[in-house]
C-alpha positions as a printed NumPy array, in Angstrom:
array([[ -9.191,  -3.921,  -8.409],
       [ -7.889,  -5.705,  -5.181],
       [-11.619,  -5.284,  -3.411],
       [-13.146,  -6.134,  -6.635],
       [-11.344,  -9.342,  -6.646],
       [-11.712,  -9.709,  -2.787],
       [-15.472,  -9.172,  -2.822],
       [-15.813, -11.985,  -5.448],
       [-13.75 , -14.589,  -4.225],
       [-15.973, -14.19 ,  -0.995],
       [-19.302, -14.447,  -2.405],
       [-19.846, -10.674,  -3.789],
       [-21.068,  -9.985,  -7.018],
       [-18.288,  -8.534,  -9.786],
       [-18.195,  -4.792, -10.458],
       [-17.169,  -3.235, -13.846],
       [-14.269,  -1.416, -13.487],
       [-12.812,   0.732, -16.952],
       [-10.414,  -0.53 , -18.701],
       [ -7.373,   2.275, -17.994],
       [ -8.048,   1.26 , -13.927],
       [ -7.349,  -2.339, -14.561],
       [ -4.367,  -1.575, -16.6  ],
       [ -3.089,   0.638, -13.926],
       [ -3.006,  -2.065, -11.258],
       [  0.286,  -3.031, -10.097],
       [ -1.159,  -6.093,  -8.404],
       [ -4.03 ,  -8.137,  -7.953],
       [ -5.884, -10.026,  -4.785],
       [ -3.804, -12.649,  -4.956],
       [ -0.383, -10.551,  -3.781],
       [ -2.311,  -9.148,  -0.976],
       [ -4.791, -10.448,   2.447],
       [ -7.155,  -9.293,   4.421],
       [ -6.833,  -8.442,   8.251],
       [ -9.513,  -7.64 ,  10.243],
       [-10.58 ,  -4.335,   8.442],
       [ -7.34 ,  -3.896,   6.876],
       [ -6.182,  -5.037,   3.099],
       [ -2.734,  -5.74 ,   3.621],
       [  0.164,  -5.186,   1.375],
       [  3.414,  -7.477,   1.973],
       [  6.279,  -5.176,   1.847],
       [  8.787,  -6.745,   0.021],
       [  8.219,  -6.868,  -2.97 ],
       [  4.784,  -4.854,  -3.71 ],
       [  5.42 ,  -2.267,  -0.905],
       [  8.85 ,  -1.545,  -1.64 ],
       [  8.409,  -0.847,  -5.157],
       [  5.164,   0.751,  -4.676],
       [  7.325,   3.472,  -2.812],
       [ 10.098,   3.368,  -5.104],
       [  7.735,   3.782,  -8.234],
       [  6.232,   6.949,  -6.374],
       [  9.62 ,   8.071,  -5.352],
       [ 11.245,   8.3  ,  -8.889],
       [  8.412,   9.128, -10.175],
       [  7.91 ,  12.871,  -7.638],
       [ 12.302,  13.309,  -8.236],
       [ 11.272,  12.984, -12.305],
       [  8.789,  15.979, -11.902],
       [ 11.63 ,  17.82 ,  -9.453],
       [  8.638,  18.049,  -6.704],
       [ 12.08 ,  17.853,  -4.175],
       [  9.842,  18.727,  -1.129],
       [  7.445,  15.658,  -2.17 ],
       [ 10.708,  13.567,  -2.45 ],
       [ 12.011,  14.573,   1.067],
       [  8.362,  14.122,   2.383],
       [  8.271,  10.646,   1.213],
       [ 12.1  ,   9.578,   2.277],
       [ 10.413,  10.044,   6.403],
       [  8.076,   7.176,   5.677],
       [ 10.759,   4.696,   6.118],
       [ 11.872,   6.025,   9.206],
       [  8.054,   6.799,  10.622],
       [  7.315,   2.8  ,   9.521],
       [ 10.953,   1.341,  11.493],
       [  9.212,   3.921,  14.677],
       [  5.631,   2.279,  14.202],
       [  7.198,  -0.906,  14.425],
       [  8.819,  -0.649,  17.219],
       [  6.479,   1.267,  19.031],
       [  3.922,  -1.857,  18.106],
       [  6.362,  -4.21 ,  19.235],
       [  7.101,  -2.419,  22.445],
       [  3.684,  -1.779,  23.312],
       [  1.438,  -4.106,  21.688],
       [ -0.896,  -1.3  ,  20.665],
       [ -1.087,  -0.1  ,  16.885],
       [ -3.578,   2.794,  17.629],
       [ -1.918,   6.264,  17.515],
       [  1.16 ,   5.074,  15.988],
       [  0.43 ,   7.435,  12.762]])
């Protein structure tokens, strides 16, 4: 739904989406921008309980190697960012 809304509000023409993928949205265009080729997510709040939402969600199911899987991406993202801040270069940081 967020390049739906993106494509329209710069001049594309509106696709249909069904009904059960617009109610499954957490957010719309307006809670995110666009960089370079990039949509961006801020991370507090839409980020943070995007992972969250996954997070409980994996530890409902027991999936416990999913759940330790997904407790590294904080710790990869705090590396990326200070390997972008150190360097200046975002390539190869994932």
């Amino acid at each position: 739904t967020i390049v739906c809304q993106h494509a329209v509000r710069f001049g594309g023409d509106s696709i249909y989406l069904p009904d059960c993928v617009t109610i499954a949205a957490r957010f719309g265009a307006t809670r995110t921008y666009l960089d370079q080729k990039f949509v961006r997510v801020p991370l507090v709040p839409e980020a943070a309980n995007l992972f969250w939402g996954q997070l409980i969600g994996i530890g409902r199911k027991h999936h416990f190697r999913a759940m330790m899987r997904l407790s590294l991406l904080p710790l990869l993202a705090t590396a990326a960012f200070v390997s972008f801040r150190i360097t200046g270069n975002d390539k190869g940081v994932w």
